[in-house]
C-alpha positions in Angstrom: 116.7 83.5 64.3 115.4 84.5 67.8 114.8 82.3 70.5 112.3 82.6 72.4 111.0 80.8 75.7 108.7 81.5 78.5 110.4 81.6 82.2 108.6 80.5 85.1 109.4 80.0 88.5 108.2 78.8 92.1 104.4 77.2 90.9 104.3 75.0 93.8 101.4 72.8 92.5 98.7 72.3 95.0 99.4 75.0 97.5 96.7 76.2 98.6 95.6 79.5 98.6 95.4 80.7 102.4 92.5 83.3 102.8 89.7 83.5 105.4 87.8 83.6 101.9 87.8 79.7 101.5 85.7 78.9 104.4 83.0 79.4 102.0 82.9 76.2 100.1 81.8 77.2 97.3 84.9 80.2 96.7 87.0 76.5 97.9 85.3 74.8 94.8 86.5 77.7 92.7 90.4 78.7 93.8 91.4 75.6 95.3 92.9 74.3 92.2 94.5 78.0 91.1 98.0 76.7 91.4 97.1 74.2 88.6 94.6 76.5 86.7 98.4 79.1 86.4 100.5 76.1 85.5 97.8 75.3 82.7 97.9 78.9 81.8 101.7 78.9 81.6 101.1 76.2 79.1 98.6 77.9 77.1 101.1 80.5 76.4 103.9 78.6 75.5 101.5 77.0 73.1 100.4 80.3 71.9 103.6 81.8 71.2 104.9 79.0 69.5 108.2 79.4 71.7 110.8 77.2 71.8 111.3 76.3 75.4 109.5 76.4 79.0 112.2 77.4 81.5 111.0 76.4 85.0 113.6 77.8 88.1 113.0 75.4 91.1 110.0 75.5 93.3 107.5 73.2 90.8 106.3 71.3 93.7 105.4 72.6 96.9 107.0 70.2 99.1 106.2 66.8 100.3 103.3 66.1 98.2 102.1 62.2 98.2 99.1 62.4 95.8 99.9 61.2 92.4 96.9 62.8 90.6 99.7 66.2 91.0 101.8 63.9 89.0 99.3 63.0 86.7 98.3 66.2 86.0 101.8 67.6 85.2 102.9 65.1 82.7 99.8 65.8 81.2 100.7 69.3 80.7 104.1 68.3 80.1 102.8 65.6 77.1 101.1 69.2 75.9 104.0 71.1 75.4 105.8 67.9 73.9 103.3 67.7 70.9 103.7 71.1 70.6 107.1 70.8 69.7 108.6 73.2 73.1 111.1 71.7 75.1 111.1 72.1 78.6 114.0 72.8 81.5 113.6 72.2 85.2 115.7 73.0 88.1 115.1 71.6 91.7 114.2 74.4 94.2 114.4 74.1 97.9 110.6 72.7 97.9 111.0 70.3 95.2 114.0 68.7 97.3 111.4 67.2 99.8 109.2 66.0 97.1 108.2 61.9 96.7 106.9 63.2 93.0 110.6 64.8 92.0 111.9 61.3 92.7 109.3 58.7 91.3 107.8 60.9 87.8 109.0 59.8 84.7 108.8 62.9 82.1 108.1 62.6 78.6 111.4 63.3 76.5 111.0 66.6 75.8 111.6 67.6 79.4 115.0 68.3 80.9 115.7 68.1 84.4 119.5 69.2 85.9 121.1 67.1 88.6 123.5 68.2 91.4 126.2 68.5 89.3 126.0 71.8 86.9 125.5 71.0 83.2 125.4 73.2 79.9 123.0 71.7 77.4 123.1 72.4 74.1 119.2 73.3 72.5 118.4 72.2 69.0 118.3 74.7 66.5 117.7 75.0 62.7 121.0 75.1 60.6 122.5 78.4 60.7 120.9 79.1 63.9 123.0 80.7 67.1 124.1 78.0 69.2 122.0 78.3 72.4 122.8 76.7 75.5 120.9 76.2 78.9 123.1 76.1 81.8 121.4 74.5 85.1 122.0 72.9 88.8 119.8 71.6 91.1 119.8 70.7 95.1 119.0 67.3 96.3 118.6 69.3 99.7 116.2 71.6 101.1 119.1 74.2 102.1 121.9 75.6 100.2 123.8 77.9 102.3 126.4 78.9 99.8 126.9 80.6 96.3 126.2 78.2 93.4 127.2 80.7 90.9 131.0 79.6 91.5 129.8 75.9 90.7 128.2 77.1 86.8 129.9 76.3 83.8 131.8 78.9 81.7 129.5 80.6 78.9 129.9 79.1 75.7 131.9 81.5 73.4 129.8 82.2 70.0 126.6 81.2 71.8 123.5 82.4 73.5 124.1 81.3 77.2 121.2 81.2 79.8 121.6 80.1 83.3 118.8 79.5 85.5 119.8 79.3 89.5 116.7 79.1 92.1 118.7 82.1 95.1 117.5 84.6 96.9 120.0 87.3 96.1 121.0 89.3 98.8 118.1 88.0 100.1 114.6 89.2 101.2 111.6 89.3 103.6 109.4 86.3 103.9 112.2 84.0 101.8 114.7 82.1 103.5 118.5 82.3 102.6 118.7 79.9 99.8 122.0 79.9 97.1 122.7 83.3 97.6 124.8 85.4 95.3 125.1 89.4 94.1 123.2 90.8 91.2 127.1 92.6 90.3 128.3 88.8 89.8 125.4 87.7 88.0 125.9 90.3 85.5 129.7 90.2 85.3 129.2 86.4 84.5 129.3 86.4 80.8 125.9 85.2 80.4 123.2 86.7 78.5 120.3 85.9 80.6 119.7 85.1 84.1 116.3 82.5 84.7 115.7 83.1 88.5 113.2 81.7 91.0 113.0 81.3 94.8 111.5 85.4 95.5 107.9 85.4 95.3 107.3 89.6 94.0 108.8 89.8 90.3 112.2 91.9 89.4 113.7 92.5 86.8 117.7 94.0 86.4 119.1 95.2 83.1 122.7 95.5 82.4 125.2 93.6 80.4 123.0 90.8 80.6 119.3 90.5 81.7 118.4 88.7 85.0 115.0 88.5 86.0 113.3 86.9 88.9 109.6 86.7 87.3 107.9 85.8 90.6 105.5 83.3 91.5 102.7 82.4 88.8 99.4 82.4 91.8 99.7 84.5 95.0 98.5 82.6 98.0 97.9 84.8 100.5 97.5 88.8 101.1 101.3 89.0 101.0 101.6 88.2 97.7 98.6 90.7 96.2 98.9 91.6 92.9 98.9 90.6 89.5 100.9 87.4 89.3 102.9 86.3 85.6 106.0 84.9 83.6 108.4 86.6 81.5 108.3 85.8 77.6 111.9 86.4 76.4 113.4 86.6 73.0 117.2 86.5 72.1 118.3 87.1 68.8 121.3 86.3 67.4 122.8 90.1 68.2 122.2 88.4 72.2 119.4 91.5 72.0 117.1 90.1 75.1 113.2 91.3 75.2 110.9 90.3 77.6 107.3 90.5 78.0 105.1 89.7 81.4 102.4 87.3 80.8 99.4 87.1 83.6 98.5 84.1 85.0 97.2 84.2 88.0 93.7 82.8 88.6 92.7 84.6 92.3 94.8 88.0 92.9 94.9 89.3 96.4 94.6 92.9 97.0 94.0 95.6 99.3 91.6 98.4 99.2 90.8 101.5 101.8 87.3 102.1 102.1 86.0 105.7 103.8 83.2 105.3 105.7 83.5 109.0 106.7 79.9 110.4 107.1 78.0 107.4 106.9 75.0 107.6 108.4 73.2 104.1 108.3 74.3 100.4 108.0 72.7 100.7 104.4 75.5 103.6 104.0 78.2 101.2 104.7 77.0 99.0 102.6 77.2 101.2 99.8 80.8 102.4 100.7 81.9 98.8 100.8 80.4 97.8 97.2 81.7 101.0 95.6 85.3 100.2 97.3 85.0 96.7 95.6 84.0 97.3 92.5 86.8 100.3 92.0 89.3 97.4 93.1 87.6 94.7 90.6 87.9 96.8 87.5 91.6 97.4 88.3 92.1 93.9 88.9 92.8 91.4 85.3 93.0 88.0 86.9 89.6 86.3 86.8 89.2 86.1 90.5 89.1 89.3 93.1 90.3 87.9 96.9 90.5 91.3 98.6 90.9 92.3 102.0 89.3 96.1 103.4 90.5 98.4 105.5 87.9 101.0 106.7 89.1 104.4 107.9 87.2 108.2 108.2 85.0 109.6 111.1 81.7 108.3 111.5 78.9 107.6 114.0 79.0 104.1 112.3 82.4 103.1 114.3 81.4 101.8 116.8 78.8 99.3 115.2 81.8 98.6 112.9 83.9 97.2 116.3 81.1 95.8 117.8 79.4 93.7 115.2 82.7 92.2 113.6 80.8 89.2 112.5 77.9 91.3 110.7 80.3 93.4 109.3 81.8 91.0 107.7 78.4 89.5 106.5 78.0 93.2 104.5 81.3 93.2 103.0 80.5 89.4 101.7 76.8 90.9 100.9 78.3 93.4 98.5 81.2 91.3 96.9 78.5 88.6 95.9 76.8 91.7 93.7 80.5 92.0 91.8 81.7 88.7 89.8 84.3 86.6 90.7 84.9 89.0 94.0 85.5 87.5 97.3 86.5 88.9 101.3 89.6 87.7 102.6 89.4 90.0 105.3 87.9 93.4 106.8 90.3 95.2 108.9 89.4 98.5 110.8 91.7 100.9 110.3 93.2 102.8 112.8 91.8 106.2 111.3 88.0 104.9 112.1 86.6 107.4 114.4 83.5 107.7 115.9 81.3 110.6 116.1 78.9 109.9 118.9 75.5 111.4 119.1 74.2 114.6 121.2 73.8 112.4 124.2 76.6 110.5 124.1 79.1 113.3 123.8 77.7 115.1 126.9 80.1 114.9 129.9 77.7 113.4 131.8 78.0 110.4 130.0 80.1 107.6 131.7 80.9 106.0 128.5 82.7 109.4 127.0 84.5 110.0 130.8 85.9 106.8 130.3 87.1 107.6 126.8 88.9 111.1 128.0 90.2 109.2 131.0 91.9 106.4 129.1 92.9 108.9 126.0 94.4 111.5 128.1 95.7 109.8 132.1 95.8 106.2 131.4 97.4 106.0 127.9 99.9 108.9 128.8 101.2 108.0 131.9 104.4 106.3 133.0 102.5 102.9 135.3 101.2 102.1 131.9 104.2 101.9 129.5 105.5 100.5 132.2 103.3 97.5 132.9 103.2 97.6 128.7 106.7 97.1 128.6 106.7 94.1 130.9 103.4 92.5 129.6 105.2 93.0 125.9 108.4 92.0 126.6 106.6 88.4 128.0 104.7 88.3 124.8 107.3 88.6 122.7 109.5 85.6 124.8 107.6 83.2 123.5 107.4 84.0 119.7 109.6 82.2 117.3 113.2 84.3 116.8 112.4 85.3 113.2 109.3 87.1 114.4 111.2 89.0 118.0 112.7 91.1 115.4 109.6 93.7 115.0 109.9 94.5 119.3 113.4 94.9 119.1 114.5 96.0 122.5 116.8 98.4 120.7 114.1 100.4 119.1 112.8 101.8 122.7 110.8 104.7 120.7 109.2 102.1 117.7 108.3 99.6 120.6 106.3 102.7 122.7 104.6 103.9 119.3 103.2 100.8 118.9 102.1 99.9 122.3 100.2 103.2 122.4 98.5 102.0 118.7 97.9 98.9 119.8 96.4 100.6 123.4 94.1 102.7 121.4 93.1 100.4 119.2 91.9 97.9 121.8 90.4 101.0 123.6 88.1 101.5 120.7 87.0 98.4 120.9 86.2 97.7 124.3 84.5 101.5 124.1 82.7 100.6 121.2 81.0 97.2 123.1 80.4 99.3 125.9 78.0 101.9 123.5 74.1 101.6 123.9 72.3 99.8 121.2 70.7 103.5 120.7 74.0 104.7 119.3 73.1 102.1 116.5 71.1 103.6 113.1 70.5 100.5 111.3 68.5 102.8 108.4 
């Protein structure tokens, strides 16, 4: 007989969702609660399938909440799951170490949560059932420099053995250094599944035994667009392992480019930005569409774009409001906007277009400026936090000059662009 559990990791209940989108309070109202909405979900599903067991790999919490009405709320979904008949197994992440609620909730008795001190704990089965045990550790403390693997007990011989560790592997970008150990070990361990959490983007590694980092269950900001889930897995008594990706985000971030080549008219623009939206909402399953645009092609509408930020804006909001459930986190212009000036303004006469040539081709070119950039950069980047220095590394003289130039232009553009005549502007 299989068994079969859903594995979930890093919900942090009551995050909330950081997008330029929830100034409005109404999109507030509707995505402030998606952390919960996914842990509901998650609960749904485990419901649904009739599995055996809810594995949860650290992160529940997102730190040091103090409002019991989170604690409320999750033993009411845990009391769901217990009269469902699913057992459920925790692990304390590095966020659920600072929080009051890990110390003062009581869970009903189906729920298992693992100490600082590893543990194997045998699941109840039907007779004649393969054993199946769940091995576990928790942190009392936010940081856990070293290898926890080495601390695990020994699979159990004859058994189905599943471990679940909250580590960032070899690590990665945006997480900090938490547990970590090699995917090699992991697999050479003896186990038949690996229940992961602490990464935020979902993995998954195949080889003698399956280990599987399913990502977190809501994004909360641009960084983690996409389509957000858990892993249903089955292990039969061959120690076959199948998994499945559930969905469960509520709001998914995502991107979209948006050519405003050839447009002609604000009305134009308007159009591009609807018809961008709407190709992103159809690809998009989770019930709510965050997404942040990026406007690129050549256009005598670029300028108005750079000038007008704010009524910008209020067009891309104009045409996510005709879409369902579709909201602006952002409009960013792209650095492939160009503008193609009028008759009048592309005369040589012009001061606006001198200024354009003289900044493109003496200012933007010469020595005195990457200079002065260098200087003006290098006083800049003093006074960021180290973890951030990293992008201007000194060491990277031709990456650092790239980007001073695209950052040059860029701000060129703009200050061009405010400089236009209203005339330039075709409002249709």
């Amino acid at each position: 007989m299989a068994f079969r559990f859903v594995h979930a990791a890093d919900i942090h209940l009551d995050s909330p969702l950081r997008t330029l989108a929830l100034r409005d309070a109404g999109v507030g109202r509707l995505i402030a609660d998606a952390t919960r909405e996914a842990l509901a979900r998650i609960v749904d599903i485990c419901i649904e399938e009739q599995v055996d067991a809810l594995v949860v790999a650290g992160d529940l919490y997102d730190g040091d909440q103090t409002s019991m009405k989170t604690a409320l709320f999750l033993a009411g979904q845990m009391r769901r799951l217990e009269e469902a008949g699913v057992r459920v197994y925790i692990i304390r992440g590095n966020h659920d170490a600072t929080s009051r609620i890990t110390r003062e909730l009581t869970f009903p008795a189906n729920v298992t949560v693992f100490g600082g001190h590893a543990q194997a704990v045998e699941v109840a089965r039907p007779a004649g059932a393969t054993p199946v045990f769940i091995h576990g550790l928790s942190f009392a403390r936010p940081h856990a420099p070293e290898s926890l693997l080495p601390k695990f007990k020994a699979p159990v011989a004859g058994a189905i053995n599943i471990g679940v560790m909250h580590t960032s592997l070899g690590g990665a970008e945006g997480h900090d250094v938490y547990a970590p150990c090699a995917i090699a070990d992991l697999d050479g361990s003896g186990f038949d599944y690996w229940a992961l959490g602490h990464i935020h983007k979902r993995a998954v590694y195949q080889g003698r035994c399956a280990v599987v980092m399913p990502g977190n269950p809501q994004g909360r900001d641009i960084n983690e667009a996409g389509p957000r889930s858990v892993t249903l897995v089955s292990i039969d008594d061959a120690r076959a392992v199948t998994l499945e990706e559930r969905l469960t985000s509520v709001a998914e971030f995502a991107r979209a480019e948006v050519d405003l080549g050839g447009a002609q008219t604000r009305a134009d623009v308007a159009e591009r930005l609807h018809r961008g939206l709407a190709e992103l909402r159809l690809s998009v399953g989770s019930q709510h569409l965050v997404a942040r645009l990026r406007l690129g092609g050549a256009t005598v509408m670029a300028g108005w774009a750079r000038r007008d930020a704010d009524r910008l804006l209020a067009e891309a909001m104009a045409a996510a409001q005709r879409l369902d459930h579709c909201f602006i986190d952002k409009v960013e212009i792209g650095a492939d906007l160009r503008d193609i000036a009028p008759a009048v303004m592309a005369s040589d006469a012009d001061p606006t277009h001198e200024l354009a040539h003289l900044i493109s081709e003496r200012v933007l070119v010469s020595e005195a400026f990457a200079a002065a950039a260098r200087t003006a950069l290098s006083d800049v980047v003093g006074q960021l936090p180290p973890e951030l220095r990293d992008a201007f590394d000194p060491g990277r003289d031709a990456a650092r000059d790239a980007l001073i130039v695209a950052l040059a232009r860029e701000g060129a553009a703009d200050a061009l662009a405010c400089l236009s005549a209203d005339a330039t502007e075709q409002d249709g």
